[in-house]
DRENTOR-441387 format. One record per residue: x, y, z of N, C-alpha, C in turn; residue in one letter. Coordinates in steps of 0.2 Angstrom, whole numbers, plus 5000, padded with zeros to 4 digits. Last residue first. Layout:
<atoms>
XYZXYZXYZA ...
</atoms>
This chain:
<atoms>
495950145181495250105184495150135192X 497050145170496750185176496050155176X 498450085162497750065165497350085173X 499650095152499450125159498550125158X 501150045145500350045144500050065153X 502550115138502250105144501350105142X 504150085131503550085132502950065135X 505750145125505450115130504750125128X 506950235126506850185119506450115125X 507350245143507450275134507250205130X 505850265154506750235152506650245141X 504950365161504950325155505650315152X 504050395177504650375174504650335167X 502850505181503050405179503950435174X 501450545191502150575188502550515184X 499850625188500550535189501150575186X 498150675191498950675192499550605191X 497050675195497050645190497750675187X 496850665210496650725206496950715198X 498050525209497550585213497450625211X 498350355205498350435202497750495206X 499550275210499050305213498850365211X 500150115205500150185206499450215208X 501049965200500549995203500550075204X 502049885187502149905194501449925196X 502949785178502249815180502249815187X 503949735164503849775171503249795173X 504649645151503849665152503949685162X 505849655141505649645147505049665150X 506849605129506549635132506249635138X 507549495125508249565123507549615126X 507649335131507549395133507849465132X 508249235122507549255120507349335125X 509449165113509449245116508649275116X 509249045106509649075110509749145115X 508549085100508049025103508449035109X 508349275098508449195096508149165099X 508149435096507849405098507849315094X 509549555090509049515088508849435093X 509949715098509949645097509449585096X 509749845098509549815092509749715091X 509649875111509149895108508949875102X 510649785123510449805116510049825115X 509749755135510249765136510249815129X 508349725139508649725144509649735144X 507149865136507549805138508049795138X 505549855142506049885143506549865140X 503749875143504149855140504749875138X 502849915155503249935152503649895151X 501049945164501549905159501849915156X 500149995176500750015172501349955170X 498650045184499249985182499549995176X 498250145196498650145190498950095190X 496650195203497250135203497650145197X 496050335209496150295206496750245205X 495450485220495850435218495850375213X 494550615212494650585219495350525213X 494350665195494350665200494650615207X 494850715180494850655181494950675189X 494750835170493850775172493950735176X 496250815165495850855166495350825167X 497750735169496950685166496450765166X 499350735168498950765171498250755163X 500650675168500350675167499850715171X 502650705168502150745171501450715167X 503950605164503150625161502850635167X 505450625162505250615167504450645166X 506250505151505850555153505650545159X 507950465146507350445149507150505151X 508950475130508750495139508050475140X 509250395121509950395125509750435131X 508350355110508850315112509250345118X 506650405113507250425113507750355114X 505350395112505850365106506550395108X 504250305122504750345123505250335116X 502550305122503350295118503750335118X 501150245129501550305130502250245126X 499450235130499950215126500550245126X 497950235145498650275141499350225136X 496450225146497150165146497550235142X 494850215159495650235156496350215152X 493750155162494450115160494750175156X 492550215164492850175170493350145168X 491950275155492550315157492950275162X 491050215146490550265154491450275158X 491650175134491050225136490950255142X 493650165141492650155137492450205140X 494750265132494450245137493650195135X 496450325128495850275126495450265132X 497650405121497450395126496750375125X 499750415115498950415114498250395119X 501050485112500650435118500150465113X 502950515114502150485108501850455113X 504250585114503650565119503250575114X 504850685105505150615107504750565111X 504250745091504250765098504550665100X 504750815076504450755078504650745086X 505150915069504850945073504650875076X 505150875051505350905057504950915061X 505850755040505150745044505450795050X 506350705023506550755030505850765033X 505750515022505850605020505750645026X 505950355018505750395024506150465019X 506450255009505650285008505550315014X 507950235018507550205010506750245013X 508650375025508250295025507850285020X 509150485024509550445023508950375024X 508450595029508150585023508550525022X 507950635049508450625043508150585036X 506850705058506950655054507650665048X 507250815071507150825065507550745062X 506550825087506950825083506950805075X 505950885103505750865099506650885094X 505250905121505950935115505550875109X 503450925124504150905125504650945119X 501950905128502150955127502850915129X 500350835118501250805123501650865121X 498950785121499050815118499850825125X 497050715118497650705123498250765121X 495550645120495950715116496450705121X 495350475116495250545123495650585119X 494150365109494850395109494650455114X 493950205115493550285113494250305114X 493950085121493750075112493650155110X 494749975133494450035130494450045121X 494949845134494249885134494149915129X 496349765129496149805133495449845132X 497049685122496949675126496749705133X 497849775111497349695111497049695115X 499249805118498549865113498049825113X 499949685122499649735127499149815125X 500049625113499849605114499449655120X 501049695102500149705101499849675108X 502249685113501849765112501049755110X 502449565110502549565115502049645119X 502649555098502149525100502049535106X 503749625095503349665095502649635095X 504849515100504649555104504049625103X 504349355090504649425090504449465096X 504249195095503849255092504349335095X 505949145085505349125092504849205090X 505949065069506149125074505349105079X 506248885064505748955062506049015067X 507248825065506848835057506448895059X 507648795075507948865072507748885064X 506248745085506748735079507048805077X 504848735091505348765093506148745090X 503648735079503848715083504548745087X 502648855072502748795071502948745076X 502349005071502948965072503148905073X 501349115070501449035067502249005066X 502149205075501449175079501349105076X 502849265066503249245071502849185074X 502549335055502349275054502549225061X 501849505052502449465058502149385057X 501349615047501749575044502249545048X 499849685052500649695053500949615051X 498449755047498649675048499549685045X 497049845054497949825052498149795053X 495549935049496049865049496849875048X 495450055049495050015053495249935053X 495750225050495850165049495550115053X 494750335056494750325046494950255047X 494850345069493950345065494150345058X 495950325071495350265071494650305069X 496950375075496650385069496150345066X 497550325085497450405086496850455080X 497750205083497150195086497150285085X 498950205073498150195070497650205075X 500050275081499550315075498750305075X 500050175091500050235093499550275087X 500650085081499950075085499750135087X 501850155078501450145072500550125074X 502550135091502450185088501750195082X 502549965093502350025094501950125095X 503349945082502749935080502349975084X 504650025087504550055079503450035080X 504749935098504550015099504350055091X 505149825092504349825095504349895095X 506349865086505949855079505149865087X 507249865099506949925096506349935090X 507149725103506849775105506649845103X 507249625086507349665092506949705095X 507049585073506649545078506949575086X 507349675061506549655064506549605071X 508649785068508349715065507549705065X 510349885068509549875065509049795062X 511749775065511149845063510349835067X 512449685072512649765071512249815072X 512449575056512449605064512649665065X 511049585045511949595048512249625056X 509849585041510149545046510949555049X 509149765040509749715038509749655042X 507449735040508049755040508549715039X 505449795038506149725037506749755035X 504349805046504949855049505449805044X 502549825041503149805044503749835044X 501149785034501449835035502049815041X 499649765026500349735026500649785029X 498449835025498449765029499149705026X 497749965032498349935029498549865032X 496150035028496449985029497249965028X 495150185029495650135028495950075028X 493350185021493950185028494750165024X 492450325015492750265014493150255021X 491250405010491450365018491850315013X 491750544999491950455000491750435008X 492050654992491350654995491250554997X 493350704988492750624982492450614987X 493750745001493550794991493350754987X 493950645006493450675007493350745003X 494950565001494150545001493550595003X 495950665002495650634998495150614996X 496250655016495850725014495650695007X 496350515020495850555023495550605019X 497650525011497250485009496550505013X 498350605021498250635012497850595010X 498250545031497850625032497850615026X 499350445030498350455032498350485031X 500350515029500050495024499550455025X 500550585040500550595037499950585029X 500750465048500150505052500150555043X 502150435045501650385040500950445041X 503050525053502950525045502250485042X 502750465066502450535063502350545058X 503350335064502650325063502250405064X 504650345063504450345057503650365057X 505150355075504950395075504550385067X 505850205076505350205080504850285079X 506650265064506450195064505850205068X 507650335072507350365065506650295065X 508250255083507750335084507450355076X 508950175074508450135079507650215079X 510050255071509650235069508950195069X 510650275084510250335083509650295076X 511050135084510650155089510150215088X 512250155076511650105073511050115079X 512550305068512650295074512050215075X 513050265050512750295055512850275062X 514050235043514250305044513450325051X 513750105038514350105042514450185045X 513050135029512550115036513250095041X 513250175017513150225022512950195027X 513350085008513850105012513950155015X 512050065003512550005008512850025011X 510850225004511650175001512050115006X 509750235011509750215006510350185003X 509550105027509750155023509950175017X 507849975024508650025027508650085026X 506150015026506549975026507350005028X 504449965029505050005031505549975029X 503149935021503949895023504349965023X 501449945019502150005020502349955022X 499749955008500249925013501049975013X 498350005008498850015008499249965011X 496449975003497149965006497749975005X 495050075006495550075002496050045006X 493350015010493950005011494450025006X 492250005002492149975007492750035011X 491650034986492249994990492150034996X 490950124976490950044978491650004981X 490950254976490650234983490850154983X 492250274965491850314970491650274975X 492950204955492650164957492150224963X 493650354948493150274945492850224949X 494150424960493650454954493350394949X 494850324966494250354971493850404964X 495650284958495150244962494650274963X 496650404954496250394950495450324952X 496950434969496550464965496150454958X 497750324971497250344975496750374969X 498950364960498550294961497850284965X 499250504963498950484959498550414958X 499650564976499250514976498950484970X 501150624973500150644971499750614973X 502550624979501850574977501350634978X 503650664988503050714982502650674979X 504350504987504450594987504050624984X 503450364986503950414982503750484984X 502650324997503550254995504150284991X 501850365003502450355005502850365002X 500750324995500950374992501650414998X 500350154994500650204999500850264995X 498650124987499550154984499650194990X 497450024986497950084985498450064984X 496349884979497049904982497449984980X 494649894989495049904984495849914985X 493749784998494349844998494649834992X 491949775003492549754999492949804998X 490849665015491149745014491949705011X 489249605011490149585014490149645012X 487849595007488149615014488949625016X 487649534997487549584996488049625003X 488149414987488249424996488349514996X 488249394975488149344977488149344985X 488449534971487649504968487749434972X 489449584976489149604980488349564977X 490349514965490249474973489849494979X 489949594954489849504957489949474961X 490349704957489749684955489349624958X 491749684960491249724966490549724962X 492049684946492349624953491749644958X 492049784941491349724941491649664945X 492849884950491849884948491449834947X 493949824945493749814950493049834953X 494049884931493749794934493749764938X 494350004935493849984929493749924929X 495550014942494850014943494250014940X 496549954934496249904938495749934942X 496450034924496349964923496149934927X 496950154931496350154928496150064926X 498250084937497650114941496950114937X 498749934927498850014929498250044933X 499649824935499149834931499149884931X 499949614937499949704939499949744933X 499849494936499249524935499249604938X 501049444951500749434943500149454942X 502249594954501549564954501449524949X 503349664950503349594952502749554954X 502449784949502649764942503049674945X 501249844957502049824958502049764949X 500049874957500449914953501049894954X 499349774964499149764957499749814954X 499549724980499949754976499949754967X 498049614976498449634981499249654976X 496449594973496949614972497349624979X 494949644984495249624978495649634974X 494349564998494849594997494949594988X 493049545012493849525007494249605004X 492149525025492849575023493049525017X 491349415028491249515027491649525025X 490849245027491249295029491149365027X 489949155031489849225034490349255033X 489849035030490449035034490149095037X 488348905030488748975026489148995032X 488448745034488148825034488748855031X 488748615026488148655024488148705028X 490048545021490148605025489248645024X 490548445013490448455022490348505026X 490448465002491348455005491148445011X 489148494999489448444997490148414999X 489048605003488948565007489148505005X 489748664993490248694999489648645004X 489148654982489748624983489948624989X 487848734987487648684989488548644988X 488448844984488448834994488048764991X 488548864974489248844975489148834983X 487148884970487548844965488148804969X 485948874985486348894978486748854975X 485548804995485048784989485348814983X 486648825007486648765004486048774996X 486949015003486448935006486748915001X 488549075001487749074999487548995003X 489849115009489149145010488649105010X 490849035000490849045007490049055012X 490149014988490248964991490448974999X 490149144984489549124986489649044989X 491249204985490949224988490449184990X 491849114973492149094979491749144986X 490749184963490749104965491049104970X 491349314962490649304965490649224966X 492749254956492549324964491849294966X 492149224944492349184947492349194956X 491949334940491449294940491649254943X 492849414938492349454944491949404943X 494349304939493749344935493349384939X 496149284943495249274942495049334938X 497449284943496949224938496549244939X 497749404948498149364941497749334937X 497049444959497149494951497349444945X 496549364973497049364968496749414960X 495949414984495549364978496249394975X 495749385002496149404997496049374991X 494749395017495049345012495049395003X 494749395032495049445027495349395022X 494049315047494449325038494249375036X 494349335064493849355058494149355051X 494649225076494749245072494149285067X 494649085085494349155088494649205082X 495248965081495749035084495449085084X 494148915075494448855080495048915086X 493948995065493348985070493848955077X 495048995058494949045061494249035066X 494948855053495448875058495348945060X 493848865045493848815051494348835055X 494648945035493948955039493648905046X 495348845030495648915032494948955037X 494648735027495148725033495448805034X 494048795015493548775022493948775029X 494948835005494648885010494148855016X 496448755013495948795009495448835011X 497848705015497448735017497148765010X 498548595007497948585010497648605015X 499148644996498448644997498148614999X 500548624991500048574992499448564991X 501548734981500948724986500348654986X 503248704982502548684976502048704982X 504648834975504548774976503648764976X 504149024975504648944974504448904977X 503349144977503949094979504349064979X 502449134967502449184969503449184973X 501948994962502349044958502849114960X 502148864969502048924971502348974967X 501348744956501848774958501748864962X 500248634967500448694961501048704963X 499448474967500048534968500248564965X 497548454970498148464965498848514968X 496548344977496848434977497348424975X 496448214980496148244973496448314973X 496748214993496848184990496748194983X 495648295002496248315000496648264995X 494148334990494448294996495048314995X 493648524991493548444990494048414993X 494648664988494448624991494148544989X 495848694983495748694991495148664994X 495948734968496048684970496348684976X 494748854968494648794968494848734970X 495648954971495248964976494848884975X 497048994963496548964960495848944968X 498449114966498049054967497249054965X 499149224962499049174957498649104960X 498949304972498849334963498849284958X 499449254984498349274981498449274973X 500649274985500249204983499749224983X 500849404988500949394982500849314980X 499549435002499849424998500049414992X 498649295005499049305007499149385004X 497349215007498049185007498649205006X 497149305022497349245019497049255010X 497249385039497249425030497449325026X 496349375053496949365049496749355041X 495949485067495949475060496549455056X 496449475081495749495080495649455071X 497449425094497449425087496749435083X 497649405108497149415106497249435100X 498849325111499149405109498549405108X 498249205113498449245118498649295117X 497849165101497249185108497649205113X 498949135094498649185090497949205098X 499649045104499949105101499449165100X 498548935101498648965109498849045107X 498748905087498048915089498348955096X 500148875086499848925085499548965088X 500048765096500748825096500248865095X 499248675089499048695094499648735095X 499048665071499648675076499148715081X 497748575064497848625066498448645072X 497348445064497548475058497748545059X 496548355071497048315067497248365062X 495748455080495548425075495848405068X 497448485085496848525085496548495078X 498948395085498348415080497848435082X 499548275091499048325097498848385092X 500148195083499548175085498948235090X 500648295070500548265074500048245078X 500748185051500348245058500448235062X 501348195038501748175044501148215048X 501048125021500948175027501048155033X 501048095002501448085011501448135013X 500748074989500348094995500748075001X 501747904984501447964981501148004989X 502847814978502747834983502447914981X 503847644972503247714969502947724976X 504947534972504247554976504247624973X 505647394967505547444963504847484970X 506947264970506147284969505947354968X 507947174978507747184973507147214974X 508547254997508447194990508147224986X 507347315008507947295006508047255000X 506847495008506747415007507347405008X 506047645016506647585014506347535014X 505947805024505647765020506047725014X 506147915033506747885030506147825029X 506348075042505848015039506347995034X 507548135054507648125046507048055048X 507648245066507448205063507848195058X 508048385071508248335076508248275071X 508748525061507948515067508448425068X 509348625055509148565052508748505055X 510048705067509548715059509248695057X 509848695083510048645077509548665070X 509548765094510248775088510248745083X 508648705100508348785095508948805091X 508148545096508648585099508648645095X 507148425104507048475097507648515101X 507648285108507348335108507548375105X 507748125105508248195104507748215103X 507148005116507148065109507748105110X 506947885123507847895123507747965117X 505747845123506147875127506647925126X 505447865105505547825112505747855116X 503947905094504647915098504847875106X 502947805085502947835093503647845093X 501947845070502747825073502747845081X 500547765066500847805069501547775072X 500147735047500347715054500647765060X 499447695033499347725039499747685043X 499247695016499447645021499247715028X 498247645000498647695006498747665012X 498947584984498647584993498847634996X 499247534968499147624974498547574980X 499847354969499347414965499447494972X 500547264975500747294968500347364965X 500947334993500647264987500647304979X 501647295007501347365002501147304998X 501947315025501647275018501347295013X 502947385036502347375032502347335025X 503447435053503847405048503047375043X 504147585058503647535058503747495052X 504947665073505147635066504347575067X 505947785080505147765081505347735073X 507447815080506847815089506247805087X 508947745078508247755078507647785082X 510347835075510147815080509247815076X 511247935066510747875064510447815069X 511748045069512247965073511647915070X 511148145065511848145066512048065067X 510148125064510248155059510748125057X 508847995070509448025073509648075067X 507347945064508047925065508347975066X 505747855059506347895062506947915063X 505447755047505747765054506047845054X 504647635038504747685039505047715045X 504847495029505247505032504947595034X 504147355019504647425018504547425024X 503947245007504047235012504647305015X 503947274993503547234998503447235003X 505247274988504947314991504247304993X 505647134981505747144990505547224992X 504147144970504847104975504947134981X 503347304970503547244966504247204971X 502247444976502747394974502747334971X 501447584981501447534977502247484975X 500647694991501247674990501047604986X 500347865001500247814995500847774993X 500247885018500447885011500147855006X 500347945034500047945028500247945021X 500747965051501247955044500547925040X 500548045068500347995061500548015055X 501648045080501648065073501248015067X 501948075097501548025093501548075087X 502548155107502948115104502748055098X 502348335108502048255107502648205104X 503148435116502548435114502048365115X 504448435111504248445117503548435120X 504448385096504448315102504448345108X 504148445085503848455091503948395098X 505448415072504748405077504348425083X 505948435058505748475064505548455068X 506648325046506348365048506348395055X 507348275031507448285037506948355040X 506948115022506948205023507248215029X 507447995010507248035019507048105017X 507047835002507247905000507047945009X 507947674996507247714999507547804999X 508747545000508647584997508047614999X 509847435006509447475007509347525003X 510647284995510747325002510147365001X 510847224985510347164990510447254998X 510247294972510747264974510247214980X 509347364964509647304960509947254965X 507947464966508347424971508647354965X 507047614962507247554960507947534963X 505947724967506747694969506747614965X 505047864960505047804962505747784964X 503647974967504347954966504347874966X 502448024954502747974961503347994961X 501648184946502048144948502248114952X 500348274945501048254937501548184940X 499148234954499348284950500048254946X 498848084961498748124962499248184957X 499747924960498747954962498748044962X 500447904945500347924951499947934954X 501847884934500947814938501047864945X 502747964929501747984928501247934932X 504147984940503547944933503047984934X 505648014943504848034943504448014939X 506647894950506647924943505947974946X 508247784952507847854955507547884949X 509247674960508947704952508347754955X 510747654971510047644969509747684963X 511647724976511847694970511147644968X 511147824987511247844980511447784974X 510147764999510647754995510647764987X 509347885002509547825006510147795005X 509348044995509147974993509547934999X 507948164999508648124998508748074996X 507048314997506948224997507748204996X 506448424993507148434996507148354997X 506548354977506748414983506248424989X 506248204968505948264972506248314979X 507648144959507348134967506848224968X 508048134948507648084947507348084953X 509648224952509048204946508948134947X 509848324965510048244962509448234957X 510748454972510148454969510448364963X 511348424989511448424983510948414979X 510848545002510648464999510848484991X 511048645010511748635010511348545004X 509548705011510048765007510748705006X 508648655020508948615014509348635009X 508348755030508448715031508648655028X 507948885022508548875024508748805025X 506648885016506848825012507648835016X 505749005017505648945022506248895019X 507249085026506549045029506049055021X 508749075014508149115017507549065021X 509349005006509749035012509249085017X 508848964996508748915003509148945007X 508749044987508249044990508249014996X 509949024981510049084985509349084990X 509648894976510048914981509948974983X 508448944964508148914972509048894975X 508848984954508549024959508449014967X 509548944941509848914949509448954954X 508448964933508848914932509148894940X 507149044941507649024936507848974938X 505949004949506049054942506649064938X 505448834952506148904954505948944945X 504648714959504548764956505348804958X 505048554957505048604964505148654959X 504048404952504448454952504448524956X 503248314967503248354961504148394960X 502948234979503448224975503448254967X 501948274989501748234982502248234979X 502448354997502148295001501948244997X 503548435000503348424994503048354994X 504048405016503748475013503848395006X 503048365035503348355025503348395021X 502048415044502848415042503248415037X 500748485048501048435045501848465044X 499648595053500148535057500748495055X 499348725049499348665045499948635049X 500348835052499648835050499448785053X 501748785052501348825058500848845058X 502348665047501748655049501448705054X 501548745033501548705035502448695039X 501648905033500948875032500848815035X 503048925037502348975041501748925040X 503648845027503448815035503048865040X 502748905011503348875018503148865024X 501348995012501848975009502548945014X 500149115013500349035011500749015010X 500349245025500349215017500549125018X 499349335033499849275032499749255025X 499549455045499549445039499849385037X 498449525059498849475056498749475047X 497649655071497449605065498149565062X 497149755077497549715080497449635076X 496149835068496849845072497349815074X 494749785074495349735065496149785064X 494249835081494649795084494849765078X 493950015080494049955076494449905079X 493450125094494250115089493950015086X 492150225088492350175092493150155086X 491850405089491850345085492050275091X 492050505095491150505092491150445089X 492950535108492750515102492250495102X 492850655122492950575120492750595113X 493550755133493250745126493550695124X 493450745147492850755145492650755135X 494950695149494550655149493750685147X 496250755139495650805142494950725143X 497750765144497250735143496550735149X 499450765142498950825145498550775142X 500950755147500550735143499750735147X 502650825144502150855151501350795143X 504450795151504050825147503450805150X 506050815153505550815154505050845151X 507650705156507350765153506550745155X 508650645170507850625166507750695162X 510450655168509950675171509050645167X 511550555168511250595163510650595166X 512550465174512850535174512350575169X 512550335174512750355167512950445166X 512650315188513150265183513150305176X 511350365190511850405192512450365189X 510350325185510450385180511250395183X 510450205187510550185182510750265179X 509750245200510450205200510650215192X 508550275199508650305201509650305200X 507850145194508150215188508450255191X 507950085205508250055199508650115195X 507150155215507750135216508350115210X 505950125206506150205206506750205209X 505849975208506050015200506150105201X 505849975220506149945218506249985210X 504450055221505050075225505850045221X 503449975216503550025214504450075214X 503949785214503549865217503749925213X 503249715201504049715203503649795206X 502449545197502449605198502949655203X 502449445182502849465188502749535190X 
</atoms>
């Protein structure tokens, strides 16, 4: 939508006089003749995904069914998994009574039926099975999500075996609330493991997905009637408009339209325990583990071929993460060479044998992730883990000379007066063999609970989006760093995010202010792009599955990368913001008094031969809007300015629903910059992308 010019200068103009606060002013100065010697890294605009729950399946990974093999449901303690359903991914079966002899979240059709887990199973520890005495129905549901805006066609896959009137079974569809039907098949099983296939068509008359509805529209519900006993192993729900029967079309589109560069897999604190093995070969042979890292089981049916086919399929580069816990450097070097090596090697010829004869090519890994967190499994102490992170870097550089590997830092954020000691002792034992040093940062609250009633909640918004002078910081220590260990080394932080109170009121990850926090933090890495070269921001939004309360809609700081992404320019311009400024408060979890932090942050970017200009500008003010005097020095006769601002449109901390999706608003108007002049108006707690051509 494009909104004139006049129209928004009439707006502000209105809005200043209703509130009676004049524009304050400030001046951003940019010297077009001095450009960077570097190019800005498009692994900036990079993604982080961990394996696990309805992010994976079905926002990954198409599929629906969660514990698709009827395993026991992994929990670290005794009652761990309640508190855990109150959280994505498992919210959506937090209210199901836990029943012995029934695989979670699975229900039973009729309780007064017999229910057990056996061993007769095709695939890893366990079937489910129902035994039927009476003459009424028996079988077992789930309740699911679906995309019925989408597709109405859902292929069902299973194993299944029976005796008497299970026999003759039953799968359908059906209503939550009124048990009304909408797609039902009716099947012949036989005494021995078969697999069956069929696709469910929804009828006309669907309940469509409703964004209120926590518990999503469906229940799969598999039945006999009468005497007989059925066993039920391997069940997979696809749907039928599956990007090669396997990949969520949402996604794929999502991740090509925020132009998403690099996605980080498997993850995270699931790398530390995952087995890189059982992902691949057929899927029915691939074993369910327990997600140790999370709860409940990982199926695996992303692995590493399907997680590589999906980044081809979504224009994507891998960043693949080697877990500390289980591996070996020798083992490192086999998942490398199965990716990389010819078919005529040991593990490229496995990896032709799955169907895959050319080498993927992938460059970037990774080894370990957060090793010094002690909730890590396989955490460890610095010198420990640089001293086998050497020969991790041995053997993966002997079976692919070419890839580039990151060792895991240490924000030396996280504690007051850090030394960098974790850094330090890396960069003095491992020296040149790493690639990359990674960092990750979570923002997070205030430090005592009950000081978050003592703050002004909007002022705290302004701490929040100003954090990203503080972090500028902690590049430089790590910059300076490397460069008294005589290191080309680069940055990477390839977890990084804002996570907040849910309580209403406060401060959130999914509002307009959290975008202004991400964009802030963009601002840094491109300003600092000749050291940082990948950021992979902790937003799972984009793999969001379908439009259910299961999952949140894409956050409004998708809204911000998508406008960094998506533009030319790759050179940085020496630029420089003369304004008021104000002093960070100490009161927030891992932020330190930070003074002198100017309200206006911009950064400024061009290509090579200068014909795209882009400006980055954030206003972090909550309460006045600037009046930015720009002035380009080099920049001659007249030019086009297109100017995109991210505004919004009420709350700055109100969270973004299925229900409340506009708490921002994307503005674009045109301008004429002369003698390399613009005046522009920037509304408080705001953000403006401006493209001079």
């Amino acid at each position: 939508m494009l909104i004139r010019k006049n129209f928004i200068f009439t707006m502000t103009i209105l809005l200043l006089a209703a509130s009676g606060v004049a524009a304050k002013t400030a001046t951003l100065t940019v010297d077009t003749d001095k450009v960077s010697n570097w190019t800005i890294d498009q692994g900036l605009y990079g993604r982080f995904f961990e394996q696990h729950g309805n992010v994976a399946y079905p926002g990954f990974y198409d599929q629906y069914i969660v514990n698709t093999s009827f395993e026991h449901w992994f929990r670290k303690g005794e009652h761990s998994l309640t508190p855990q359903r109150d959280v994505n991914p498992w919210q959506a079966f937090r209210d199901i009574p836990l029943a012995e002899g029934i695989a979670e979240p699975w229900e039973a059709v009729n309780p007064d039926a017999t229910y057990g887990l056996v061993a007769d199973c095709v695939n890893t520890d366990l079937a489910q099975k129902i035994e039927n005495k009476g003459s009424g129905e028996a079988g077992v549901k789930q309740r699911l999500a679906l995309p019925d805006y989408r597709s109405v066609k859902y292929n069902l896959r299973f194993y299944a075996k029976a005796t008497d009137g299970a026999k003759k079974a039953e799968v359908r569809l059906v209503d939550k609330a009124s048990g009304e039907v909408y797609a039902e098949k009716r099947l012949q099983l036989s005494e021995d493991w078969e697999v069956h296939r069929c696709q469910l068509d929804l009828r006309e008359n669907r309940a469509t997905s409703k964004h209120g509805d926590r518990f999503g529209t469906y229940e799969l519900e598999i039945v006999f009637s009468g005497e007989g006993t059925l066993l039920l192993d391997q069940m997979t729900l696809v749907s039928d408009d599956a990007i090669d029967g396997q990949w969520n079309p949402d996604t794929v589109a999502a991740l090509k339209d925020h132009h998403v560069t690099v996605v980080r897999w498997p993850g995270g604190n699931f790398a530390s325990s995952y087995d890189w093995r059982d992902g691949i070969g057929e899927m029915d042979k691939r074993p369910t583990r327990p997600n140790l890292a999370w709860e409940g089981v990982e199926p695996n049916h992303i692995g590493t071929d399907e997680f590589l086919q999906f980044c081809k399929v979504a224009e994507l580069t891998p960043l693949m993460c080697i877990g500390f816990g289980w591996s070996s450097p020798q083992e490192a070097g086999r998942w490398v060479e199965y990716c990389n090596g010819a078919a005529t090697t040991e593990y490229g010829k496995l990896r032709a044998q799955n169907g895959h004869p050319e080498p993927y090519g992938v460059k970037l890994w990774q080894v370990g992730n957060e090793v010094y967190g002690h909730y890590q499994i396989g955490h460890t102490t610095a010198e420990d883990y640089a001293k086998r992170y050497r020969e991790y870097y041995k053997a993966m550089k002997k079976a692919d000379p070419t890839i580039e590997i990151m060792a895991m830092g240490k924000d030396p954020g996280y504690h007051e007066n850090d030394d960098n000691a974790w850094n330090k002792t890396l960069m003095e034992i491992i020296g040149q063999d790493m690639d990359y040093i990674d960092i990750h940062r979570y923002v997070r609250g205030v430090r005592k609970q009950k000081m978050e009633d003592q703050w002004n909640k909007n002022r705290l918004t302004e701490v929040y989006i100003s954090f990203s002078t503080q972090y500028e910081t902690v590049i430089d220590s790590i910059r300076l760093l490397a460069k008294n260990n005589s290191l080309e080394v680069k940055l990477a932080v390839t977890e990084w995010a804002q996570y907040l109170s849910r309580q209403a009121g406060f401060p959130n990850a999914f509002s307009h202010g959290n975008a202004m926090f991400y964009a802030g933090m963009m601002n840094t890495f491109v300003r600092n792009s000749d050291f940082v070269a990948i950021s992979c921001s902790h937003d799972m939004s984009l793999f969001s599955g379908n439009r259910s309360a299961w999952f949140t809609p894409p956050t409004p700081r998708n809204d911000v990368a998508k406008l960094y992404s998506s533009v030319e320019a790759d050179r940085v311009l020496e630029s420089r913001v003369e304004c008021d400024a104000f002093d960070m408060e100490r009161d927030v979890v891992q932020m330190w008094l930070t003074k002198d932090i100017p309200y206006i942050d911009a950064v400024a970017t061009c290509t090579a031969d200068k014909k795209q200009i882009v400006l980055f500008i954030v206003n972090r003010s909550v309460e006045n809007d600037y009046q930015l005097d720009i002035v380009m020095t080099g920049l001659a006769g007249e030019k086009k300015a297109t100017i995109s601002a991210l505004v919004a449109t009420g709350s700055i901390i109100a969270p973004k629903t299925w229900k409340n999706l506009d708490v921002t608003r994307l503005v674009e108007t045109e301008e004429v910059v002369s003698s390399g002049k613009l005046m522009l108006n920037v509304p408080k707690c705001s953000m403006a992308r401006i493209i001079i051509e």
